[in-house]
Residue frames as qw, qx, qy, qz and C-alpha x, y, z in Angstrom:
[[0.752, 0.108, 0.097, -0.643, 103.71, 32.75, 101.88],
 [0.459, -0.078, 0.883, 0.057, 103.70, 28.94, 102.03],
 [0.099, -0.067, -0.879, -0.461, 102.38, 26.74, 98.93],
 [0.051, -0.410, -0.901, 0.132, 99.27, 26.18, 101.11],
 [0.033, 0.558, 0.404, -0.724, 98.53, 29.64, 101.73],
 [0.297, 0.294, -0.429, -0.801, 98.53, 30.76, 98.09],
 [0.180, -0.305, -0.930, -0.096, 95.73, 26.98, 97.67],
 [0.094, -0.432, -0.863, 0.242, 93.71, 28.63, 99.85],
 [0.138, 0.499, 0.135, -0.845, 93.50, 32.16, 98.72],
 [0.251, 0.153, -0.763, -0.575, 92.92, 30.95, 95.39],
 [0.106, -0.147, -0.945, 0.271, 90.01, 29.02, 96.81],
 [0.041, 0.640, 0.555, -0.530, 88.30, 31.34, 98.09],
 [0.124, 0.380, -0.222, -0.889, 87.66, 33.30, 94.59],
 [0.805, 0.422, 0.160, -0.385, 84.87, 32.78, 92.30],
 [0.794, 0.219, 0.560, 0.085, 85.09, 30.05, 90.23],
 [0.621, 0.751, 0.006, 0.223, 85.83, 31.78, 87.05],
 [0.234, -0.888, 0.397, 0.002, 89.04, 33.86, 88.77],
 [0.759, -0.304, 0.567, 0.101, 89.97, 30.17, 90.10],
 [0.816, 0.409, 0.402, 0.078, 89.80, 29.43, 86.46],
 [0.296, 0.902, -0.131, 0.285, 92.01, 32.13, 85.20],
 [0.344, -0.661, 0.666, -0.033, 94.90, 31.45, 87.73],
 [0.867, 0.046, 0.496, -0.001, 94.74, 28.19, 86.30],
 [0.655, 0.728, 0.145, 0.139, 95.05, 28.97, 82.80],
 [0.248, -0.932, 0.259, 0.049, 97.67, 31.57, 83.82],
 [0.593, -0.494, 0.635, 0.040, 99.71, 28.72, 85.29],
 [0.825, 0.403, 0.373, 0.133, 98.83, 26.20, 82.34],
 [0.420, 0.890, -0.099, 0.146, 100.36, 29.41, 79.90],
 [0.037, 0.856, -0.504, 0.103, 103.49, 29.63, 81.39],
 [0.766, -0.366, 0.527, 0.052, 104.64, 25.93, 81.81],
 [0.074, -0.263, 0.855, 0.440, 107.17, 24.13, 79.51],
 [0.640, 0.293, -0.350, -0.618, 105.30, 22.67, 76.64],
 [0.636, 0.094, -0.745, -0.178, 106.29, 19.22, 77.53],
 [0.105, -0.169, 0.746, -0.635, 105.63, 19.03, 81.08],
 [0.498, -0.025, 0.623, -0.603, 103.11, 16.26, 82.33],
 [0.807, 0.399, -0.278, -0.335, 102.74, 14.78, 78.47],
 [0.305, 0.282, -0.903, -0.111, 105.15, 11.89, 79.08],
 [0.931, -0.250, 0.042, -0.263, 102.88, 8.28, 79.99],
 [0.485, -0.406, 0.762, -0.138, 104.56, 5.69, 81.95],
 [0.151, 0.306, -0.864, -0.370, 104.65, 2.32, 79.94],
 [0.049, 0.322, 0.945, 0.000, 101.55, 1.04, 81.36],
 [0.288, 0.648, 0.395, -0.584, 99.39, 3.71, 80.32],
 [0.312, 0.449, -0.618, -0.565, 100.74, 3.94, 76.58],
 [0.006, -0.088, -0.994, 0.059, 99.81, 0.05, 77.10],
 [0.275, 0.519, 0.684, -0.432, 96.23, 0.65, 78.32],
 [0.605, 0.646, 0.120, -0.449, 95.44, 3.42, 75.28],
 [0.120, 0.310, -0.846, -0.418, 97.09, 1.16, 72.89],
 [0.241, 0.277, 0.926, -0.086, 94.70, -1.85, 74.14],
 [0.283, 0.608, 0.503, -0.546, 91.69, 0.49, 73.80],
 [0.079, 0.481, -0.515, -0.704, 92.48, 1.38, 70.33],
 [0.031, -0.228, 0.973, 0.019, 92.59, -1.91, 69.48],
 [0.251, 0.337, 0.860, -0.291, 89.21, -2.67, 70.95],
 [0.198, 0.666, 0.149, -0.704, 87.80, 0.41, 69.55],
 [0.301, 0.416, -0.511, -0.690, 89.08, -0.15, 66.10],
 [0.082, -0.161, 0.974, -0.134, 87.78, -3.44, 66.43],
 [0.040, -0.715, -0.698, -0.015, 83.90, -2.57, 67.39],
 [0.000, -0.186, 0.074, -0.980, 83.68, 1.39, 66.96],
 [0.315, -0.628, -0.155, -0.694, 80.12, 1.09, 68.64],
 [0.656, -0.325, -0.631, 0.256, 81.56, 0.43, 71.37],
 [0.316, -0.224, -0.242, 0.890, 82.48, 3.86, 72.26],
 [0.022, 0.703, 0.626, -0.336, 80.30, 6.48, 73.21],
 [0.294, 0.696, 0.219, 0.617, 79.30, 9.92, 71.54],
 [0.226, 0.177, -0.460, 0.840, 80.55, 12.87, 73.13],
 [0.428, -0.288, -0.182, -0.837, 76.78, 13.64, 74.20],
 [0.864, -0.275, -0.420, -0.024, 76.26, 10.15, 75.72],
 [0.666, -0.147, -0.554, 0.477, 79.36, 10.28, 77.45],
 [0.187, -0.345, 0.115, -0.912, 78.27, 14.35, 78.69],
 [0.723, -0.410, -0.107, -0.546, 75.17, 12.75, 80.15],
 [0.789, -0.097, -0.495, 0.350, 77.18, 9.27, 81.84],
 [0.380, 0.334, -0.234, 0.830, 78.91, 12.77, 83.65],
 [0.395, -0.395, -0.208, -0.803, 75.57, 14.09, 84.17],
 [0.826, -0.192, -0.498, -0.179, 74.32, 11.16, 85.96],
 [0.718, -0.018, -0.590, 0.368, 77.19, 10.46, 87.83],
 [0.120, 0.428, -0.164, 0.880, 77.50, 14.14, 89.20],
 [0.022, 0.550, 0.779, -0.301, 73.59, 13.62, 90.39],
 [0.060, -0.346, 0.068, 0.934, 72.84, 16.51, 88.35]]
């Protein structure tokens, strides 16, 4: 069974399932896999810090930014 074929059976299950093969997968990787940033992304949430500690209302509540989501979704 090819990489693709096991994408698409997965697919085709309900949303929650889909979610549970996820997890699954998530549970059984190395603990440090996909946590290292590249030197310009440590850069970028350094800057934002920065800005953030700078003017905290610049940044949104978690409710504001739920609805920005909302919006964007068309939902």
């Amino acid at each position: 069974m090819t990489l693709e074929q096991v994408i698409k059976d997965i697919s085709a299950l309900p949303p929650s399932d889909q979610l549970q093969v996820v997890q699954a997968i998530w549970d059984r990787l190395p603990k440090d896999v996909g946590t290292e940033l590249s030197a310009a992304q440590q850069a970028e949430l350094d800057r934002r810090w920065v800005e953030y500690k700078a003017d905290p209302s610049t940044a949104l509540t978690e409710d504001a930014f739920r609805e920005r989501i909302r919006i964007a979704r068309g939902r």
